[in-house]
PyMOL commands that place a pseudoatom at each C-alpha (Angstrom):
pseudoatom trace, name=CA, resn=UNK, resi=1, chain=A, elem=C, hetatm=0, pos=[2.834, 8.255, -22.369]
pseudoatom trace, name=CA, resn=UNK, resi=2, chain=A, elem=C, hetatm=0, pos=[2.545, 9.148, -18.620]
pseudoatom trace, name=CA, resn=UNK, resi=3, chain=A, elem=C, hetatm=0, pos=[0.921, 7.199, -16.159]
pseudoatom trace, name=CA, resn=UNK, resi=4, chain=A, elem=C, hetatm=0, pos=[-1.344, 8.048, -12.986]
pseudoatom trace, name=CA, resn=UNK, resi=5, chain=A, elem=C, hetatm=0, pos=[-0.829, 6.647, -9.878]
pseudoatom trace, name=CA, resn=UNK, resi=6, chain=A, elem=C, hetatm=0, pos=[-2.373, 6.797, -6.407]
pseudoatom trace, name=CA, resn=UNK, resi=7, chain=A, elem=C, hetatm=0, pos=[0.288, 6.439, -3.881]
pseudoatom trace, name=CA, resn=UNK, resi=8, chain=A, elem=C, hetatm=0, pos=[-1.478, 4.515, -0.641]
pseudoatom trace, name=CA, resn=UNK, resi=9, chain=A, elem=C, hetatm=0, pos=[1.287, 3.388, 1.631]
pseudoatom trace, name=CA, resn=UNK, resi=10, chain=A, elem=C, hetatm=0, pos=[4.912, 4.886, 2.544]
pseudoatom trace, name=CA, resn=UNK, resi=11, chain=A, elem=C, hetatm=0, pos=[8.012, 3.263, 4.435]
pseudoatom trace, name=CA, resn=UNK, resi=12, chain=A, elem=C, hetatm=0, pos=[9.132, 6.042, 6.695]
pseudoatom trace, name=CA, resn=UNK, resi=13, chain=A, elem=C, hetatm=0, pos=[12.469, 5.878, 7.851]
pseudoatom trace, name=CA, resn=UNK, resi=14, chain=A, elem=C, hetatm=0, pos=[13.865, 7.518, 11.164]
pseudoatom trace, name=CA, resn=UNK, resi=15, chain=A, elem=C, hetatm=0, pos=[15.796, 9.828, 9.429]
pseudoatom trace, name=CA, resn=UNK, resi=16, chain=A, elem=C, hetatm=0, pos=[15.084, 13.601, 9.986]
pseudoatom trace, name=CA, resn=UNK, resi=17, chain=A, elem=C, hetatm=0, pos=[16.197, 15.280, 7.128]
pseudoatom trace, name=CA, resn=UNK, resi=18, chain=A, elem=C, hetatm=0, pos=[13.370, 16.058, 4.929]
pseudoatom trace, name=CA, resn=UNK, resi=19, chain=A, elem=C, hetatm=0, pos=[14.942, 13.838, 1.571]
pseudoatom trace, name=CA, resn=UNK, resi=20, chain=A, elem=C, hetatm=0, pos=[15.484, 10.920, 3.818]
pseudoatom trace, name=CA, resn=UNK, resi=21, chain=A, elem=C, hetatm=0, pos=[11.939, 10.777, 5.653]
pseudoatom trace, name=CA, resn=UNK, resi=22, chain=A, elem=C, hetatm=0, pos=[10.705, 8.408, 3.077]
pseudoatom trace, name=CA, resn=UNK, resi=23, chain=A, elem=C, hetatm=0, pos=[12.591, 5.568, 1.308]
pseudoatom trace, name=CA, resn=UNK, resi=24, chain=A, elem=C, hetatm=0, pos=[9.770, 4.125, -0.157]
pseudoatom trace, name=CA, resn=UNK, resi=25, chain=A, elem=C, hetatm=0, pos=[6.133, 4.570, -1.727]
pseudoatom trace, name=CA, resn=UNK, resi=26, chain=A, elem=C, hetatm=0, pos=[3.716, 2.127, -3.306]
pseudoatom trace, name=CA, resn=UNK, resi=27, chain=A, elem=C, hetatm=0, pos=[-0.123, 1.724, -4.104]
pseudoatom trace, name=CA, resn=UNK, resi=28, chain=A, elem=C, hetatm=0, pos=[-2.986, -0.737, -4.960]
pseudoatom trace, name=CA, resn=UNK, resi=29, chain=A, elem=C, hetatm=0, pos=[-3.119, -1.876, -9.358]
pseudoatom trace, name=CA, resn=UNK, resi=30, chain=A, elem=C, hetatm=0, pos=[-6.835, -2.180, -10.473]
pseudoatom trace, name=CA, resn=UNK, resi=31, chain=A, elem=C, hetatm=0, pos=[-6.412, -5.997, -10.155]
pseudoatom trace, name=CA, resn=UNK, resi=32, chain=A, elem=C, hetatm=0, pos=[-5.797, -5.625, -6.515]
pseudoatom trace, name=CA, resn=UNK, resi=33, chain=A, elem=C, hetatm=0, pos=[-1.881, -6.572, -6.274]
pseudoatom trace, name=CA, resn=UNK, resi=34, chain=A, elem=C, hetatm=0, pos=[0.548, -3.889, -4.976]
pseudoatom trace, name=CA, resn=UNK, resi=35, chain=A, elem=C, hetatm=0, pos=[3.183, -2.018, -6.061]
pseudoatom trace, name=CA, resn=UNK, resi=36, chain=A, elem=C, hetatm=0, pos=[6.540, -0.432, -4.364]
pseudoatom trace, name=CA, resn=UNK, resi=37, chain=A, elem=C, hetatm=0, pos=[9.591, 1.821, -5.673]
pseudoatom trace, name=CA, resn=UNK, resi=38, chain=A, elem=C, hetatm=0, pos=[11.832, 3.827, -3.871]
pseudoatom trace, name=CA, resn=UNK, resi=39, chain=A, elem=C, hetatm=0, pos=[11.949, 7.437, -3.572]
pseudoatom trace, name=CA, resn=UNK, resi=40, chain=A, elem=C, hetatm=0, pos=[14.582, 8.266, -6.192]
pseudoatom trace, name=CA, resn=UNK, resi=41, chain=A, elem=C, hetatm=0, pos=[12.771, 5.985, -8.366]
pseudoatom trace, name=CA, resn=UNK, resi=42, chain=A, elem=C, hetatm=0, pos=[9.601, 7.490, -8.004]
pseudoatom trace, name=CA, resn=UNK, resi=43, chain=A, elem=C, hetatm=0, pos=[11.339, 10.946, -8.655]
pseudoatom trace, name=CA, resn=UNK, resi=44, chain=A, elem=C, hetatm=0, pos=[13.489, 9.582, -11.774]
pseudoatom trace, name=CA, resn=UNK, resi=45, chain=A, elem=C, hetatm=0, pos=[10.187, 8.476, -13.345]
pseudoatom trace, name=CA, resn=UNK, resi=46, chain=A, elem=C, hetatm=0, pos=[8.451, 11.886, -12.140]
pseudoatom trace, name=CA, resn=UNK, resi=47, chain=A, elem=C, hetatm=0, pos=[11.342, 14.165, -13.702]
pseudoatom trace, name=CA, resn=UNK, resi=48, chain=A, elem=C, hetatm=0, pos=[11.200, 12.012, -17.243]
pseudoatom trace, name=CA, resn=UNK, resi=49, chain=A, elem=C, hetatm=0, pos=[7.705, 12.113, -17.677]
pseudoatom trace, name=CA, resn=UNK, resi=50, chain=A, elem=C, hetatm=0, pos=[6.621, 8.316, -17.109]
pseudoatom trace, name=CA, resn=UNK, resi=51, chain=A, elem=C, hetatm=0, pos=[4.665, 8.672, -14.099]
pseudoatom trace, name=CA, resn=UNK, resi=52, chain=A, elem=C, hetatm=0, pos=[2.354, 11.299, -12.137]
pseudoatom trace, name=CA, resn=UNK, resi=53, chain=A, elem=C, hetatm=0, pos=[1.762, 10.624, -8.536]
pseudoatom trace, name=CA, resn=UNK, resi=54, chain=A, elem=C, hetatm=0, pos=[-1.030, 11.913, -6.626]
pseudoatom trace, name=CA, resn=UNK, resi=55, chain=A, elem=C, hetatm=0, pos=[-3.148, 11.233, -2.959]
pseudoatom trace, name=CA, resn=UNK, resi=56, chain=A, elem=C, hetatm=0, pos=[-6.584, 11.094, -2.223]
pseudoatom trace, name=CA, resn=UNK, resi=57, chain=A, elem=C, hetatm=0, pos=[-6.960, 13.133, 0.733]
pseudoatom trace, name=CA, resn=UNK, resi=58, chain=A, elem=C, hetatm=0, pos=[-10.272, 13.580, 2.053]
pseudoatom trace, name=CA, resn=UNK, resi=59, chain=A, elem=C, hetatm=0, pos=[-11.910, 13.209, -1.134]
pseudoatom trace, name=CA, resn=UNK, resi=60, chain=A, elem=C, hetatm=0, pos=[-9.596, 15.866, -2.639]
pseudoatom trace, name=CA, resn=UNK, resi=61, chain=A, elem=C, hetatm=0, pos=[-7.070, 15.347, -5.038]
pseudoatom trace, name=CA, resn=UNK, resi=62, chain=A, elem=C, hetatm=0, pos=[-3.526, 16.557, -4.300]
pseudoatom trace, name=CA, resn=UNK, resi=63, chain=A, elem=C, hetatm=0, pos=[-0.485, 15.908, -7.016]
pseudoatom trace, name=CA, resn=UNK, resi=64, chain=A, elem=C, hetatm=0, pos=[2.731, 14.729, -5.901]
pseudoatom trace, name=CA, resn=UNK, resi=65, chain=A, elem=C, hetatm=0, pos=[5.483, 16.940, -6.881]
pseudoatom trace, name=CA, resn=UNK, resi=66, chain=A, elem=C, hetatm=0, pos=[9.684, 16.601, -6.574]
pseudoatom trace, name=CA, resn=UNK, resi=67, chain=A, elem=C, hetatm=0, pos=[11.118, 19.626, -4.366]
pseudoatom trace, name=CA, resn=UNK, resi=68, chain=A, elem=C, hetatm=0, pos=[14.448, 20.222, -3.095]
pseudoatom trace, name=CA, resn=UNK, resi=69, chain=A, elem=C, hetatm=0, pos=[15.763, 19.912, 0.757]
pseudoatom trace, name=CA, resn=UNK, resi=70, chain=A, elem=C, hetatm=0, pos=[18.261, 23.084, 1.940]
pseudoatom trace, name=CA, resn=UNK, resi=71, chain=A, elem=C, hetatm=0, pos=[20.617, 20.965, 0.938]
pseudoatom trace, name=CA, resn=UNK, resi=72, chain=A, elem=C, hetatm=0, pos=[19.939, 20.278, -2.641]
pseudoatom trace, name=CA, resn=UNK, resi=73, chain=A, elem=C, hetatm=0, pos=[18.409, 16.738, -2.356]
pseudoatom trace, name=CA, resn=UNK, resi=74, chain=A, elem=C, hetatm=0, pos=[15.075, 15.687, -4.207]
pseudoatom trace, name=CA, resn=UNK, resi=75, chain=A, elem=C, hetatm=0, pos=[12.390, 14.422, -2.638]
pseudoatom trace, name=CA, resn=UNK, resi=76, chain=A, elem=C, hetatm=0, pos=[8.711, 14.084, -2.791]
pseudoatom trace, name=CA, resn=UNK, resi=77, chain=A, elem=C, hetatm=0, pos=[5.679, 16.392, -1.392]
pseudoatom trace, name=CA, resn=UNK, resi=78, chain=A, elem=C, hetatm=0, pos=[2.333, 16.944, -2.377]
pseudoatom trace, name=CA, resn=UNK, resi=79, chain=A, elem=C, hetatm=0, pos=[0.801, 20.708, -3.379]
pseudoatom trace, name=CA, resn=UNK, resi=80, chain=A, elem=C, hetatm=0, pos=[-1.333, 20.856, -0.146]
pseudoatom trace, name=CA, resn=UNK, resi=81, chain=A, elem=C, hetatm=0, pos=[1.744, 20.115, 2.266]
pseudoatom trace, name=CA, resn=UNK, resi=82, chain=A, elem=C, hetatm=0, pos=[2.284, 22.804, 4.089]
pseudoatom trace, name=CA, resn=UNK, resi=83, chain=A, elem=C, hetatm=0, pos=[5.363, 24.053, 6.734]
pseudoatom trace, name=CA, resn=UNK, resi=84, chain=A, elem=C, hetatm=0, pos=[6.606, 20.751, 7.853]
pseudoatom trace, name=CA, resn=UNK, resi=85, chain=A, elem=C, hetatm=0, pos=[3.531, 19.314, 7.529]
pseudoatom trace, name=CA, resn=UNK, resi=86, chain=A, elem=C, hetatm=0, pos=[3.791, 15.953, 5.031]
pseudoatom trace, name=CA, resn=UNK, resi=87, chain=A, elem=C, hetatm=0, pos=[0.440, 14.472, 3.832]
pseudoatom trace, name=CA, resn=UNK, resi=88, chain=A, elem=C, hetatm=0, pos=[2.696, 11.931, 2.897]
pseudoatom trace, name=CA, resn=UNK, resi=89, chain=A, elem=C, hetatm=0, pos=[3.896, 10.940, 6.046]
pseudoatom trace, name=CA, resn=UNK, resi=90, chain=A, elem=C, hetatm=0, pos=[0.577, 10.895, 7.445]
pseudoatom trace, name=CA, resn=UNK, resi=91, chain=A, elem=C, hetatm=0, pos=[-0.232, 7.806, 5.071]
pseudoatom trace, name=CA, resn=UNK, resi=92, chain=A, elem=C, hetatm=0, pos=[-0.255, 4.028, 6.775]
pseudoatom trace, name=CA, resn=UNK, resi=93, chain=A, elem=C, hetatm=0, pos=[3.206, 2.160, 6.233]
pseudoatom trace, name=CA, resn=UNK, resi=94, chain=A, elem=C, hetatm=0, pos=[3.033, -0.735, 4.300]
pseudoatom trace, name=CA, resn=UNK, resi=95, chain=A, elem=C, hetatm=0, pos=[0.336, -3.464, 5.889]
pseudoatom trace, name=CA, resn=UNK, resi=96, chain=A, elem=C, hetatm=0, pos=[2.201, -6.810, 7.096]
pseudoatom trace, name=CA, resn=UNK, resi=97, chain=A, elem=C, hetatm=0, pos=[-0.609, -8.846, 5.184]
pseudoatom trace, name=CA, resn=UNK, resi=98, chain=A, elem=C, hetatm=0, pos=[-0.456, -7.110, 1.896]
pseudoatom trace, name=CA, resn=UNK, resi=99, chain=A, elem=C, hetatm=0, pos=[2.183, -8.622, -0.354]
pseudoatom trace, name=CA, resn=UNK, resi=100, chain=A, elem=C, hetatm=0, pos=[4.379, -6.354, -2.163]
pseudoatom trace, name=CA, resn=UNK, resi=101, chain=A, elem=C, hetatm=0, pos=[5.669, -7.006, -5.453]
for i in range(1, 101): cmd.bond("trace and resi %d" % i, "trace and resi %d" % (i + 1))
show_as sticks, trace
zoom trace
């Protein structure tokens, strides 16, 4: 059965290409801990039918969805990102005082 998730925080990288912008995502559980997994995890998950990803932004809902660089490489964007613009990478990284895990 597939799970929802709201993904809350990112770790960006300084990477340009668009695959390698993010290396991480994570969120809040309903008992208030955090959780983390990389990219290609998220997108492993995505592709097998465990887990659907989705923002919040600005009260709307947008999925997450796996697309593929010019250069064949998976990686994640939402349905409302458009151009080169990531709603993604417009989340907060990862606070210092929340801990992961």
């Amino acid at each position: 059965m597939r799970t929802t998730h709201q993904i809350r925080f990112v770790k960006k990288t300084n990477q340009t290409k668009c695959n390698e912008k993010i290396s991480h995502i994570g969120g809040i559980n309903p008992d208030g801990s955090t959780w983390e997994i990389s990219q290609q995890e998220a997108i492993k998950g995505m592709e097998s039918g465990k887990w659907m990803f989705y923002l919040n932004c600005n009260e709307e809902f947008s999925r997450v969805l796996v697309a593929v660089s010019p250069d064949a490489e998976k990686y994640l964007k939402t349905e409302l990102d458009y151009l080169d613009l990531s709603l993604l990478l417009l989340l907060p990284d990862y606070p210092y005082e929340v801990k992961l895990g």
